[in-house]
RORO-231921 format. One line per 10 residues: number of its first residue (from 1); their letters; for each residue x, z, y of N, C-alpha, C. Coordinates in steps of 0.1 Angstrom, whole numbers, plus 5000, padded with zeros to 4 digits. Layout:
% RORO-231921
NUM	A	X/Z/Y/X/Z/Y/X/Z/Y  ...
END
This chain:
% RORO-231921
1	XXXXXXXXXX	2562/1067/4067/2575/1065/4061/2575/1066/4046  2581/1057/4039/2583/1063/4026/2592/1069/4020  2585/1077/4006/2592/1089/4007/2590/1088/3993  2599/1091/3980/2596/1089/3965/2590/1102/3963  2582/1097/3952/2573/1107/3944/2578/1121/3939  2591/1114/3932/2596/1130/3933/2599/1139/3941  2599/1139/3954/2596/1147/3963/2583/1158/3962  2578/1151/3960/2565/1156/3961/2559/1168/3951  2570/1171/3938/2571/1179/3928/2580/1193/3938  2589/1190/3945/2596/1200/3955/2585/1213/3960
11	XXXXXXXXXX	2593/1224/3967/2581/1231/3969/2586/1226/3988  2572/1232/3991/2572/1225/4009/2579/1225/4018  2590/1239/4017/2603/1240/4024/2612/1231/4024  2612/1226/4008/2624/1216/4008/2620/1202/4008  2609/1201/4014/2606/1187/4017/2605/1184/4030  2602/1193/4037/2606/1193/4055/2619/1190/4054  2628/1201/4049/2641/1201/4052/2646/1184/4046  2644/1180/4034/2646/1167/4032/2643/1155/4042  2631/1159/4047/2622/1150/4058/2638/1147/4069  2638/1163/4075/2644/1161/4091/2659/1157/4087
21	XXXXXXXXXX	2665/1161/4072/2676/1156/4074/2679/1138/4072  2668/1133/4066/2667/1123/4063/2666/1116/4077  2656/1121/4086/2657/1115/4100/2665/1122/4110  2676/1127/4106/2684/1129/4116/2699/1123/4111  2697/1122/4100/2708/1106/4095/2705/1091/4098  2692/1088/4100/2686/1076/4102/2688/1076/4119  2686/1086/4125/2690/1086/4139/2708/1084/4148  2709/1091/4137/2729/1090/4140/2734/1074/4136  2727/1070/4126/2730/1062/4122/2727/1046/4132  2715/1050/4133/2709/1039/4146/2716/1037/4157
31	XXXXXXXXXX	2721/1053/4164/2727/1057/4174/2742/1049/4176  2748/1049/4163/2761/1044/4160/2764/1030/4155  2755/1022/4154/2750/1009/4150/2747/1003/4166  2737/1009/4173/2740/1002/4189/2751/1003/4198  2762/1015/4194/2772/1017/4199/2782/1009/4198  2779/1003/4183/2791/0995/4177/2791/0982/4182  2774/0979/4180/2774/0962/4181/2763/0960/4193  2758/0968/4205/2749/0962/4212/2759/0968/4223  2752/0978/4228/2755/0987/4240/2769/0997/4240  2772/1000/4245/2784/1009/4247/2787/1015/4261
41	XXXXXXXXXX	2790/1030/4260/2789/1034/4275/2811/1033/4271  2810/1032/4293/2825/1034/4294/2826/1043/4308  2839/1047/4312/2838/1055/4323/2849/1043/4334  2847/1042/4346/2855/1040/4353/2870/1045/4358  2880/1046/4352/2895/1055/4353/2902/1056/4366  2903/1040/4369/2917/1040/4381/2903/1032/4392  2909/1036/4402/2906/1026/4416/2905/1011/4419  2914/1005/4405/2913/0991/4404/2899/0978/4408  2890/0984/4404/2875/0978/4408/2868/0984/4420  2875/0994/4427/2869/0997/4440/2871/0984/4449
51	XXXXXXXXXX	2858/0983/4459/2846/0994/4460/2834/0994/4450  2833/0979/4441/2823/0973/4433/2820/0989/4421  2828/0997/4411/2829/1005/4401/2836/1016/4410  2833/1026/4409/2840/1040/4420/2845/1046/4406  2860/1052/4408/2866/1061/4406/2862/1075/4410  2867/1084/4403/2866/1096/4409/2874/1105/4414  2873/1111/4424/2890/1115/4431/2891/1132/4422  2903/1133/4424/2913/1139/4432/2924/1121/4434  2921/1115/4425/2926/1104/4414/2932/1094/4432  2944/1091/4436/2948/1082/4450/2940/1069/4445
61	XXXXXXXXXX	2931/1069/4459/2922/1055/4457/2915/1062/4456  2904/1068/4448/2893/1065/4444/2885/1072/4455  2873/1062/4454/2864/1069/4468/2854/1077/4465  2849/1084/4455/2837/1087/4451/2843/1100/4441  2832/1109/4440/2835/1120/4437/2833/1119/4422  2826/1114/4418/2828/1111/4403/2831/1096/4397  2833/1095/4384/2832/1083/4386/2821/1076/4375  2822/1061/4378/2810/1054/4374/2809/1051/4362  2797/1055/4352/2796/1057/4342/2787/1038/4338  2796/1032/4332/2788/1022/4327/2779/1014/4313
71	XXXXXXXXXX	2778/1008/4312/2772/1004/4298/2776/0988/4299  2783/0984/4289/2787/0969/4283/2782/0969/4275  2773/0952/4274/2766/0945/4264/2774/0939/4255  2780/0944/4245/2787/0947/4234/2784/0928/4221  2771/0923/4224/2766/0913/4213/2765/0901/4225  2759/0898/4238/2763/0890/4239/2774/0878/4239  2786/0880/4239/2796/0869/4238/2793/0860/4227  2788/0869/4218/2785/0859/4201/2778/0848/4203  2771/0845/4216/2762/0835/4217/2759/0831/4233  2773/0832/4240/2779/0823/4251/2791/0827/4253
81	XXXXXXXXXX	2797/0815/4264/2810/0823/4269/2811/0829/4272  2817/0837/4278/2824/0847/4291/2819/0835/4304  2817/0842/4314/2814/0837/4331/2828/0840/4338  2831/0827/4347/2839/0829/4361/2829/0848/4365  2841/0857/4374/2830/0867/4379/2824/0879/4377  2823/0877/4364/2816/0888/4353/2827/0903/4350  2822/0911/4353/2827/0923/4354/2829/0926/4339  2838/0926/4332/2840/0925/4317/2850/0942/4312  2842/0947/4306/2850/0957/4295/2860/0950/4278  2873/0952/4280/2881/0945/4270/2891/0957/4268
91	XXXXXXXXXX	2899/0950/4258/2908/0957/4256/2922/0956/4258  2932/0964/4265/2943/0957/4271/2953/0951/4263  2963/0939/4264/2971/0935/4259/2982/0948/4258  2993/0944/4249/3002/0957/4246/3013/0951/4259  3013/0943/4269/3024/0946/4277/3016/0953/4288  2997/0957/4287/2997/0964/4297/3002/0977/4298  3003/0981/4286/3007/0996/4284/3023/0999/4287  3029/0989/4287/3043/0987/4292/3046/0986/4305  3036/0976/4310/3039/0974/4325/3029/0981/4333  3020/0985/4327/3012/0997/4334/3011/1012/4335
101	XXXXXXXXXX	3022/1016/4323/3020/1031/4323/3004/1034/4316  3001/1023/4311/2987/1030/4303/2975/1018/4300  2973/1014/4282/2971/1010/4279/2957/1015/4271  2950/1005/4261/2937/1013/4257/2926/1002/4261  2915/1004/4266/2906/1000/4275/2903/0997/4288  2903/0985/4291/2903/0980/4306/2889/0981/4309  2882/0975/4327/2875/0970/4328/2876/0961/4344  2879/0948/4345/2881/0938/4354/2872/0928/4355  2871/0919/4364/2864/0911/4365/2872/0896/4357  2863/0891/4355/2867/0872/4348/2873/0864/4362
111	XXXXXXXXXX	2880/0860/4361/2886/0849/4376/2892/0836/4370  2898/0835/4361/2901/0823/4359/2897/0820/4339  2891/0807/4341/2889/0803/4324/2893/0798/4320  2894/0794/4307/2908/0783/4294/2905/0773/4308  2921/0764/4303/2928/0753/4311/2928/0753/4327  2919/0764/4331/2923/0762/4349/2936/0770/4353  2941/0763/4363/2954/0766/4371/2950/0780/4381  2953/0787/4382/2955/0797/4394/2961/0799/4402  2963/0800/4411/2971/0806/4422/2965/0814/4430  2969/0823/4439/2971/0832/4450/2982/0831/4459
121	XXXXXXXXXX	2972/0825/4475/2981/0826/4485/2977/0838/4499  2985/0844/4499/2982/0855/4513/2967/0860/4509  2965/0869/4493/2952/0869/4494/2944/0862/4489  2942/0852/4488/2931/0839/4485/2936/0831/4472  2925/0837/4464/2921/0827/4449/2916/0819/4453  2929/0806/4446/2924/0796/4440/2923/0791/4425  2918/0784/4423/2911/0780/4411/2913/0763/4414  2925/0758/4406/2929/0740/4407/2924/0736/4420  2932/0745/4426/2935/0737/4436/2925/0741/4447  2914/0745/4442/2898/0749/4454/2895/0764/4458
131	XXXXXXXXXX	2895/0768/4470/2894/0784/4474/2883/0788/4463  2882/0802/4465/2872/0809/4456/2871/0818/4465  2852/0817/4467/2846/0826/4474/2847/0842/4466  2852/0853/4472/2850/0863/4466/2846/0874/4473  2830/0875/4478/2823/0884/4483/2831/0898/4484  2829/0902/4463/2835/0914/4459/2846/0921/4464  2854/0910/4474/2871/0917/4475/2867/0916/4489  2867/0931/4494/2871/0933/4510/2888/0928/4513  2890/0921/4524/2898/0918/4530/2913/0930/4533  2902/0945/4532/2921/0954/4530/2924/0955/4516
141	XXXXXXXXXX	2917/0956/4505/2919/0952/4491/2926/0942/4485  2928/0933/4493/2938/0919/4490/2948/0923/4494  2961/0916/4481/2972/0919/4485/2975/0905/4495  2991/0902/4495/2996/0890/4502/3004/0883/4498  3002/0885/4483/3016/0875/4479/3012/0858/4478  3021/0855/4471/3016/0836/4472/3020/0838/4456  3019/0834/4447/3020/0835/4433/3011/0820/4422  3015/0815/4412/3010/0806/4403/3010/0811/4392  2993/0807/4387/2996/0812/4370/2988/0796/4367  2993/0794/4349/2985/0782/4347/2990/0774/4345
151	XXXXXXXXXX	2986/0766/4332/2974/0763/4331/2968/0775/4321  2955/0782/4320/2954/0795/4312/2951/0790/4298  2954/0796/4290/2953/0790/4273/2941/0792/4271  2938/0781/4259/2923/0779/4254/2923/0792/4247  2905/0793/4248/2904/0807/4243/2912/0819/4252  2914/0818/4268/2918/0827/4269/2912/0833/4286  2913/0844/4289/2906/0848/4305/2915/0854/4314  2918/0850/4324/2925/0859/4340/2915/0868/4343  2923/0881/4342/2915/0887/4348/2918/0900/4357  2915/0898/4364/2920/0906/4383/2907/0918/4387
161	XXXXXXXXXX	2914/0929/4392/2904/0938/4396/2900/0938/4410  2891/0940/4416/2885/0942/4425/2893/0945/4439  2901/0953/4436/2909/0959/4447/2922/0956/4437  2928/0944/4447/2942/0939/4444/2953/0943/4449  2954/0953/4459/2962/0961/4458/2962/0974/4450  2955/0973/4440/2953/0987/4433/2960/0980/4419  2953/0973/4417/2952/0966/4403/2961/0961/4394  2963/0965/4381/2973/0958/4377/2968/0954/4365  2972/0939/4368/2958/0928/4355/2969/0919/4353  2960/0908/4349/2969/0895/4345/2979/0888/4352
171	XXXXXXXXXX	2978/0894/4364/2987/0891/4372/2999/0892/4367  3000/0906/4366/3014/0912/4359/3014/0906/4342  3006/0911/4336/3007/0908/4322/2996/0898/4312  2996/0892/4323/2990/0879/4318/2977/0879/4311  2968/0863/4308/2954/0862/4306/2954/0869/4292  2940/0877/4289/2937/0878/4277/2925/0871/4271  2932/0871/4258/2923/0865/4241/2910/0872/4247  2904/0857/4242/2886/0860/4242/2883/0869/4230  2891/0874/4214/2886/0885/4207/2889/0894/4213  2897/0898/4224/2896/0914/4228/2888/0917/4242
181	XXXXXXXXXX	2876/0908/4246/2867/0914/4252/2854/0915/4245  2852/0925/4253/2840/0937/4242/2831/0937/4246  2830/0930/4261/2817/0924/4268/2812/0925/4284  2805/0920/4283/2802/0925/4303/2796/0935/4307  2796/0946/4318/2796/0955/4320/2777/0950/4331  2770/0957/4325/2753/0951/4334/2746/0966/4337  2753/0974/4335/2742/0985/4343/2751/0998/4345  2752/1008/4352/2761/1019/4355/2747/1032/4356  2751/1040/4349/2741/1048/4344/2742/1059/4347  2752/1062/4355/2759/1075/4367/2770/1074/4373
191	XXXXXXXX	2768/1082/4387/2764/1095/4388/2745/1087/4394  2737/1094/4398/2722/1092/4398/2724/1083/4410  2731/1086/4421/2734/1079/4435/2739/1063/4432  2745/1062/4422/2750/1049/4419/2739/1039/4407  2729/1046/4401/2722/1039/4391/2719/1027/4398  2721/1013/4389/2715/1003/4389/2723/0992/4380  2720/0979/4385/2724/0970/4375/2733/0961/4381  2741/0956/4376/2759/0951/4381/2755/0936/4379
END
């Protein structure tokens, strides 16, 4: 590493001490630089993404005793879209804080993209018109309303939680702007029982 000459006139105490403080600013610094623009950990809050993301109880809903600690890829978007599907960390519109009791940071899946129509009948996304296979949603997790959103604005994403009777998404407060998601959610990094990749 380099290190200026004047240093080197120092007596040896204070050039360790210069050393570690030097690399323990270059550390924080790196640390907070991937935090900002690569990776970012988040915690799982409400029940909304059960069973796919576990909550942690005492919390109604949540099935798991802690909850799931994840990591969003923070730089991808800059260099594709958003995916139908993709489990996405954003940030909530200000009528979710109104019509949710609690605003801040979301994490939901992508279900509908700019200009498609949506609806929900008895349970069942569609997307213009055509069912949509959804593995992720167990059958007691769907609600049963019949409902239309759509056409969704350019530049903009639906996006619905996992467990729709938990969830309160776009449904209620409508698609959000492609600047307030922060990215897709690809690996869950606790509790140890849950490690792997989303």
């Amino acid at each position: 590493m380099y290190r200026p000459k004047f240093l080197d006139r120092l007596p040896r105490p204070w050039r360790i001490a210069i050393d570690w403080i030097v690399t323990i600013v270059a550390a924080v610094a790196i640390v907070l630089l991937v935090k900002a623009y690569v990776v970012n950990p988040y915690r799982i809050p409400s029940p909304s993404m059960e069973p796919t993301l576990h909550c942690g109880k005492p919390q109604p809903g949540c099935r798991a005793r802690f909850s799931d600690r994840v990591l969003a890829n923070r730089f991808i978007y800059h260099f594709r879209d958003p995916k139908r599907s993709e489990i996405v960390v954003f940030h909530a519109p200000a009528a979710a804080a109104q019509d949710c009791g609690s605003g801040g940071t979301y994490v939901k899946r992508i279900i509908g993209l700019p200009g498609e129509v949506l609806s929900e009948r008895k349970g069942q996304v569609f997307i213009d018109g055509k069912a949509l296979s959804e593995p992720y949603v167990p059958a007691s997790e769907r609600d049963h309303q019949t409902r239309r959103w759509g056409p969704i604005p350019a530049n903009h994403y639906f996006m619905m939680g996992d467990n729709r009777v938990q969830s309160c998404d776009s449904r209620v407060w409508g698609p959000v702007d492609r600047s307030a998601l922060i990215g897709p959610v690809f690996f869950v990094y606790w509790p140890p029982n849950r490690i792997g990749f989303r």
